[in-house]
C-alpha positions in Angstrom: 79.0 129.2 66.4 78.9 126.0 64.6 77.0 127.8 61.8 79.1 130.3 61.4 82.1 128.2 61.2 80.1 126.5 58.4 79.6 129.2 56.5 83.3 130.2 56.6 84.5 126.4 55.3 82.0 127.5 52.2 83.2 130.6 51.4 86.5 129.1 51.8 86.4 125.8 49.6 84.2 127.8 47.0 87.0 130.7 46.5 89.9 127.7 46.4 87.4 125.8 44.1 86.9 128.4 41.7 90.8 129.5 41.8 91.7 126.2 40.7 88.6 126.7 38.1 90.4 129.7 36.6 94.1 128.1 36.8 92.9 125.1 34.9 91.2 127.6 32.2 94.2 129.5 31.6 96.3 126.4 31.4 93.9 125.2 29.0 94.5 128.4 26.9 98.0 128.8 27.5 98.8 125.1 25.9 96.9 126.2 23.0 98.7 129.4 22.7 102.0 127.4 23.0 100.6 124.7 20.3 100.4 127.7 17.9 96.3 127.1 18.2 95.9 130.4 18.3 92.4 131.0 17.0 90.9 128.5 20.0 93.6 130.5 22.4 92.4 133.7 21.5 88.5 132.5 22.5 89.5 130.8 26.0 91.2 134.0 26.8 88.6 136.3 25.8 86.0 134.0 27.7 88.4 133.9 31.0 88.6 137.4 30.6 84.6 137.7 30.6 84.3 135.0 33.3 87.1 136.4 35.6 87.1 140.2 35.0 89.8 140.8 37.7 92.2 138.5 36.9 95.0 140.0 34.5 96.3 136.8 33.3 93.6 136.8 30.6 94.8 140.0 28.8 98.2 139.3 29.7 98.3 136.2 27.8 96.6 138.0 24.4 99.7 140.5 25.2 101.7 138.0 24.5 100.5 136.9 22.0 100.5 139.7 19.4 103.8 140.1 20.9 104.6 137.0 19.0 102.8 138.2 16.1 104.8 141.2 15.8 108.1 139.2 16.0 107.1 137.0 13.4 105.7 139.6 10.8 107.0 142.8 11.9 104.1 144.2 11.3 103.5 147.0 13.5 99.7 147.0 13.7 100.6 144.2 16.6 102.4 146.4 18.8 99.0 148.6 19.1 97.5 145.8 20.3 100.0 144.4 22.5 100.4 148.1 23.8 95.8 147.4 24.5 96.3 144.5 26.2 99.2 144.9 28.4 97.3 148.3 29.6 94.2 146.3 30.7 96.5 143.8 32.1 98.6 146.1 34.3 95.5 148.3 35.4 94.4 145.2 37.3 98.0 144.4 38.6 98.3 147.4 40.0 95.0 147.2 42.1 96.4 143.8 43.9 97.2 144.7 47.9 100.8 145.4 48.8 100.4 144.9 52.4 100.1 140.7 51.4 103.6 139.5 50.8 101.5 136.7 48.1 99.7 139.7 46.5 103.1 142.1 46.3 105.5 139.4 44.7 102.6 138.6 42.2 102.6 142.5 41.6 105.8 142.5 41.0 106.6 139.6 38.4 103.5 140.5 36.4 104.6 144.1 36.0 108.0 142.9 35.4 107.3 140.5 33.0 105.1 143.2 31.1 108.1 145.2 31.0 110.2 142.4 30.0 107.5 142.3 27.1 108.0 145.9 25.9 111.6 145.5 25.8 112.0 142.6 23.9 109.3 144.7 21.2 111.5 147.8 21.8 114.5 145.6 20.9 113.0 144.2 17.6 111.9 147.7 16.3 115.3 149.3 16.8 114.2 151.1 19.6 117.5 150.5 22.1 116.6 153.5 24.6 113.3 152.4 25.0 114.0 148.9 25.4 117.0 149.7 28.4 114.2 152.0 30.3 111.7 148.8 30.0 114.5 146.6 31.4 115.7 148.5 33.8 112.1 148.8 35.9 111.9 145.0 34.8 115.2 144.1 36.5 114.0 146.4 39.7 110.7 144.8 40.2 112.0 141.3 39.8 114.9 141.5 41.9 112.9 142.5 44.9 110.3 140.2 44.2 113.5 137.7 44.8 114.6 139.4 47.8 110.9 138.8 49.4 111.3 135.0 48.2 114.4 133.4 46.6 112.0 130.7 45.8 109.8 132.0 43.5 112.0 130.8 40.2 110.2 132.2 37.6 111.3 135.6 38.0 114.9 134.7 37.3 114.2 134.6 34.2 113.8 137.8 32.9 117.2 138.4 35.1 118.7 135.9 33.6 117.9 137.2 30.1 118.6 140.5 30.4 121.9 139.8 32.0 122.8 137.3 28.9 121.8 139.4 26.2 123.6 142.7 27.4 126.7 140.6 27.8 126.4 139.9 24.3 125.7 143.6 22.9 128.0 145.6 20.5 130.3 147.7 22.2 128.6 150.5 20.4 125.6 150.2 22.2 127.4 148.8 25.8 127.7 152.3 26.9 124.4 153.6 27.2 124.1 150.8 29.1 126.9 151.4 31.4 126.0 155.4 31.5 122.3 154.2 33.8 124.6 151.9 35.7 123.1 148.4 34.1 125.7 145.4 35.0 125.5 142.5 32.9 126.7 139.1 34.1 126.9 136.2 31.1 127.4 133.2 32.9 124.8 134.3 36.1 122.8 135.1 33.5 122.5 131.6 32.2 122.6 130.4 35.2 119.7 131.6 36.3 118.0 130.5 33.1 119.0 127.0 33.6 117.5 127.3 36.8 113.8 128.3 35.5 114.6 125.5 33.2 114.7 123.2 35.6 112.4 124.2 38.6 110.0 127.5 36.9 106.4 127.4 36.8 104.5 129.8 34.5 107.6 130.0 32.6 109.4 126.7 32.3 108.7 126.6 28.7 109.7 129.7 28.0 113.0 129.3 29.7 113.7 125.8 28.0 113.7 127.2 24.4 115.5 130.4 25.4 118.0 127.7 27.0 118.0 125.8 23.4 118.9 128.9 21.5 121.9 129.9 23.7 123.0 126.0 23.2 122.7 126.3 19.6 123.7 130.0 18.9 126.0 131.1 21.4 127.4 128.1 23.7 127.6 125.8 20.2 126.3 122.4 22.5 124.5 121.3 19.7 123.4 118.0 21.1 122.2 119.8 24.4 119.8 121.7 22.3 118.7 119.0 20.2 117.8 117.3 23.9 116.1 120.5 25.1 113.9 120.7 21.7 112.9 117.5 20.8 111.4 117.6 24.5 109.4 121.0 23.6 108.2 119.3 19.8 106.8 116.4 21.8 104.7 118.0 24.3 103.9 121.3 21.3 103.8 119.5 17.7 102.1 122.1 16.1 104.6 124.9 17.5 106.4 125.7 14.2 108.9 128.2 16.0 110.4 124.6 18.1 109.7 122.7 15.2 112.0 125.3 13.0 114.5 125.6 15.5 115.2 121.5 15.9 115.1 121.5 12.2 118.1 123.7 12.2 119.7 121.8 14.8 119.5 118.5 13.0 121.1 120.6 10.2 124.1 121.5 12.4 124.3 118.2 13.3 124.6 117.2 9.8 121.1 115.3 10.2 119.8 116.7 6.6 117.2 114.0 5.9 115.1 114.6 9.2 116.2 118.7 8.9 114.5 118.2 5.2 111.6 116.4 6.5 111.1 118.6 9.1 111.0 122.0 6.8 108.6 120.9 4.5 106.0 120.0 6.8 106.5 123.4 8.2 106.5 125.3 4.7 103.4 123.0 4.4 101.4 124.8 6.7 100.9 128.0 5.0 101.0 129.6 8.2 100.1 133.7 8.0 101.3 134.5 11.1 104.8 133.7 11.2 105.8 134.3 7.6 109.3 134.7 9.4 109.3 131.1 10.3 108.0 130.1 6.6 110.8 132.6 4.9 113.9 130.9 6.9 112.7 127.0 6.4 113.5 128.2 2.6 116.2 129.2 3.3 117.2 126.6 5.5 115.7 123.9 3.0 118.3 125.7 0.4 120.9 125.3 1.7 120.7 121.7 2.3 120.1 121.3 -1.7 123.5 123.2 -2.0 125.3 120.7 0.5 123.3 117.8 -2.1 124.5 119.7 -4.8 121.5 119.9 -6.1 121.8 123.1 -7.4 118.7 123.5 -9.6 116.2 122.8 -6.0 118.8 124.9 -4.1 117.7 127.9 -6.2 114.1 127.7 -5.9 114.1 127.4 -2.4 116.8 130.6 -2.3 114.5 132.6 -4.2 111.1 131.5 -2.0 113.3 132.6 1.0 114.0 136.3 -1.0 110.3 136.6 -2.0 108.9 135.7 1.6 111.7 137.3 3.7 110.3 139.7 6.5 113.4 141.3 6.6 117.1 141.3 5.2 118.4 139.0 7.1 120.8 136.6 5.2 119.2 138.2 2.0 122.9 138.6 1.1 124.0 135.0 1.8 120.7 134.3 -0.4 121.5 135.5 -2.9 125.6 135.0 -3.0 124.5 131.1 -2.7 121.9 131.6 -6.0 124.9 132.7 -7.9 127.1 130.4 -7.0 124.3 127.6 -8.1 124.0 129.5 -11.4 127.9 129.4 -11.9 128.3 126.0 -11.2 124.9 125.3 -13.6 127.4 126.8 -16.5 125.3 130.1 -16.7 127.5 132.6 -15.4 125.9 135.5 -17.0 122.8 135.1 -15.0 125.4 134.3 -11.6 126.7 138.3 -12.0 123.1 139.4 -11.1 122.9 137.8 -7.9 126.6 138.6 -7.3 126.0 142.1 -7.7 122.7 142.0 -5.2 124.7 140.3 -2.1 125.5 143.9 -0.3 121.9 143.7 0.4 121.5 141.9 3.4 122.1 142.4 7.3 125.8 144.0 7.8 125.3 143.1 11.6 125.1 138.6 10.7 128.0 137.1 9.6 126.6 135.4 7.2 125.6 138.6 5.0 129.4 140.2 5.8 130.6 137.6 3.9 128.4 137.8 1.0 129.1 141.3 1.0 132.9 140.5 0.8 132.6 137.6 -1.9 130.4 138.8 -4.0 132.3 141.2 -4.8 135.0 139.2 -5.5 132.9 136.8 -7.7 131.5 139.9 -9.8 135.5 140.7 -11.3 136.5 136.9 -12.0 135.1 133.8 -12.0 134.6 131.1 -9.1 138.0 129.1 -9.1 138.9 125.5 -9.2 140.2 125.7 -5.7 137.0 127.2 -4.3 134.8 124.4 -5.8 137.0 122.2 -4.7 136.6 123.2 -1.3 132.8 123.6 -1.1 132.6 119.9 -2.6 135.1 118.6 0.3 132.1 121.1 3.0 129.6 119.2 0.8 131.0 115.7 1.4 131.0 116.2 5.1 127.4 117.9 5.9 126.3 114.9 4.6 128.3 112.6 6.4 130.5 110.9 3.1 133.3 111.0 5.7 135.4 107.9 3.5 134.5 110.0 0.5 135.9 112.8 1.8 138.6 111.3 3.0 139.6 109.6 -0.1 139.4 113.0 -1.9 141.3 114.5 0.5 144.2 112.1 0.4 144.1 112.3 -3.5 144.1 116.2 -3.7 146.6 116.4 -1.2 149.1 114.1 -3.3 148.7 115.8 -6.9 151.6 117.7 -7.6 149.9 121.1 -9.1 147.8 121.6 -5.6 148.9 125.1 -4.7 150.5 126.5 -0.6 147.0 127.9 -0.1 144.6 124.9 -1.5 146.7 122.6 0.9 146.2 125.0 3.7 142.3 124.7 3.4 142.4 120.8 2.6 144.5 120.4 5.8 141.9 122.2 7.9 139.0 120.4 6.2 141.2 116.5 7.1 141.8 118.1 10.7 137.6 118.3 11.0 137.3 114.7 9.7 139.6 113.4 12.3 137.8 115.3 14.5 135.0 113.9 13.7 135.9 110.5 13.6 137.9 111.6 17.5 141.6 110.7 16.1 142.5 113.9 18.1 146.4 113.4 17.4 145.9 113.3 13.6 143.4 116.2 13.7 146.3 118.4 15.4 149.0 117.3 13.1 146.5 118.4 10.4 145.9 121.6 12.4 149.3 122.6 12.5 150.1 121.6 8.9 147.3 123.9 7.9 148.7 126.5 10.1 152.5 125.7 8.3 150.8 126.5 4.8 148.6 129.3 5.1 151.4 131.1 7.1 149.1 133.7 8.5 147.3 135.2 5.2 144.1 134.2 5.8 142.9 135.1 9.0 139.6 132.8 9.0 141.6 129.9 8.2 144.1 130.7 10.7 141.4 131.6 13.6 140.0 127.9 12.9 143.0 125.9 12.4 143.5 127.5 16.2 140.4 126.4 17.1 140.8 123.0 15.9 144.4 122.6 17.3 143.2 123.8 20.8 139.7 121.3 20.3 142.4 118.2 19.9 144.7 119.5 22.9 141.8 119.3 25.1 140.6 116.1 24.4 144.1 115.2 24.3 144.0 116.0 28.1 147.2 119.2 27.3 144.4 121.9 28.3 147.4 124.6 29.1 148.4 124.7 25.4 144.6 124.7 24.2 144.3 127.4 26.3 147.1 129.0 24.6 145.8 128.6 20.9 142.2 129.9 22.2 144.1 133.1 23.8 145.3 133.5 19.8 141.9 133.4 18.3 141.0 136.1 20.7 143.5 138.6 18.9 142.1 138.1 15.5 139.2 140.5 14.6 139.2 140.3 10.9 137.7 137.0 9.8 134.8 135.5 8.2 131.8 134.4 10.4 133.4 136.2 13.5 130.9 135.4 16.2 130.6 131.7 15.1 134.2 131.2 15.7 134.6 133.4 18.6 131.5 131.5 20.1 132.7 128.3 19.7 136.0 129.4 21.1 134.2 130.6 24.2 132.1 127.1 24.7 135.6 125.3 24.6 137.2 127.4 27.2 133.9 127.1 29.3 134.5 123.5 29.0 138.1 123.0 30.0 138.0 125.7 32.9 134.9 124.0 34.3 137.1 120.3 33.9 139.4 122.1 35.8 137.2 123.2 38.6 
């Protein structure tokens, strides 16, 4: 008897012992594979795989993988072996036991999360039917893997995604949606992410960037995101994609001398993979030459982005920004050629809308006085000359010959200063004067003056008539950079209803 019992603890201790052998090998991997190590990554996998032929995580992991090579090139030759390794993965998956609550939860997430995988490639190669079929069965398997146990956090997450980014679809595509009977829930949705944020396992990670980008594209909390990210470059130095994303939020933050720093070392990596990555830091390096006014460096940079570009995103912008450094170089003649080339880009970003729109402009007639102007004021401020500005301001404002629509602008630029520098009773004076001179005509400058007026109100502590002016901006539709605006009207409401809570 004793023997026997012996012979059990063995078996035992030696299948915990080499359990915890394979956990700590696919950690090893998986820290790699998230420190953009991907040739060592690639190695451990295939030797786990080898080593543990039964476990999935092995090929689900070099899934991954190419799925992130296919997001950064676009290159479809990825998706083929994606498609390979999520079929070896889920051929095992399906084998595990569903009479073992353990074994049918684990079932469940990893099929989901392979189908959250094919979605998010569906999505990316314009494949929106394909992509609502994958998420659908991802939603079904991960909801009753939560039903078994509301404990196991990491399968929020692809709940809490999925709910997110269908609230935030055109209305074009919201019906097809609708039509299979797929709900969408925005603020569940994050909540649910925060939640994997905070308490997830396999995907903590994951769910902390995904967190970052809603901060910094969609709630506009910049300094929530810079938190979140400078956490994620720590512990992953060598992750470009964290390193690229906290280098654009310095930028928003108007940090341009650690955003510069930042982008070069990440341009200096030559990394082939993720020429996507390498393409925007141009881009992004650019257009902190322009707020320099260094035109000359701006250009360079604008062209690197068009010659690198995986795509047309913000080609437009690129190339509306490279005129407008010719132009203000004196060579206006070589301006018209990239005036005439910003229609190229992405009609869906706002950024490449308005390129579209000026451009065109900028082909018939010149750039004005007022419009330089203006971008020198934008310039003064991204890099934090806020006395500069100021004094520029005040001296504009007082010249005789400044036209109605020139003081409309200047008071919505003074309003930002003061809102900056948290005068909030100034920066709504300022918000209303540039309300009183644009008079309605232009409907960007009217949405923001709102915006501005109803940011002061609420720090003000009046949060019924900042309500009032955010209700307004919801009734404009034609304006430049649409879903920035409408965004950051959406974080400030957030904000006060949840101070009102």
């Amino acid at each position: 008897m004793k023997k026997k019992l012996v012979i059990t603890l063995i078996i035992i201790f030696s299948i915990s012992l080499n359990s915890q052998t394979a956990d700590k090998q696919i950690q090893s991997a998986v820290s790699k594979f998230y420190n953009f190590n991907f040739s060592k990554a690639s190695v451990e996998l295939d030797l786990f795989s080898k080593k543990y032929p039964n476990d999935h995580r092995g090929f689900y992991y070099k899934s991954v993988m190419n799925s992130w090579f296919f997001l950064g090139t676009l290159n479809e030759a990825f998706i083929d072996s994606f498609n390979f390794y999520s079929k070896k993965a889920a051929t095992i998956i399906e084998q595990l036991d569903d009479d073992k609550e353990a074994d049918k939860i684990k079932k469940l997430f990893w099929l989901g999360m392979i189908d959250y995988n094919n979605s998010v490639i569906s999505a990316r190669n314009n494949d929106f039917a394909s992509a609502l079929v994958s998420t659908t069965s991802m939603r079904n398997r991960l909801e009753e893997a939560i039903k078994i146990n509301p404990d196991f956090y990491d399968a929020y997450l692809g709940l809490g995604l999925s709910n997110f980014a269908f609230a935030e679809v055109p209305a074009a595509l919201k019906w097809a949606a609708n039509l299979v009977g797929f709900n969408s829930d925005k603020e569940l949705g994050l909540s649910y992410i925060q939640l994997v944020a905070e308490k997830g396992n396999l995907l903590k990670i994951d769910a902390q960037f995904y967190l970052s980008q809603i901060y910094s594209r969609t709630i506009i909390d910049y300094s929530e995101a810079e938190k979140i990210l400078t956490k994620l470059v720590k512990s992953y130095p060598k992750n470009l994609l964290f390193n690229y994303s906290l280098a654009l939020i310095k930028y928003e933050l108007n940090d341009l001398t650690i955003s510069e720093k930042m982008l070069r070392n990440i341009i200096s990596s030559n990394d082939s993979l993720f020429p996507f990555i390498i393409s925007n830091s141009h881009l992004l390096l650019a257009n902190i030459f322009f707020s320099k006014e260094q035109y000359d460096s701006a250009i360079v940079h604008y062209n690197l982005y068009g010659d690198n570009r995986v795509n047309n995103d913000y080609f437009g912008f690129a190339n509306l920004r490279t005129g407008i450094c010719f132009e203000l170089l004196g060579n206006r003649k070589q301006a018209i050629k990239f005036y005439e080339k910003s229609d190229e880009g992405n009609k869906d970003i706002d950024e490449d809308i308005y390129a579209d729109r000026l451009g065109k402009i900028f082909v018939q007639k010149p750039i004005t006085e007022d419009f330089k102007t203006i971008q020198h004021l934008k310039n003064l401020l991204k890099l934090k000359k806020y006395k500069d500005a100021e004094e520029f301001l005040t001296k504009t404002l007082s010249e005789q010959g400044t036209s109605t629509n020139l003081k409309a602008e200047l008071y919505l630029l003074l309003s930002e200063l003061q809102l900056i520098k948290k005068n909030y009773d100034d920066a709504l004076e300022n918000a209303l004067l540039c309300l009183k001179y644009n008079g309605e005509k232009e409907n960007t400058i009217t949405a923001e003056a709102y915006y501005r007026a109803a940011v002061s109100l609420s720090n003000l502590k009046r949060e019924t008539e900042a309500l009032s002016y955010l209700k307004k901006i919801e009734s404009i539709d034609d304006l430049d950079f649409r879903t920035t605006i409408k965004n950051k009207a959406y974080s400030l409401l957030r904000k006060i209803n949840k101070q009102s809570d």
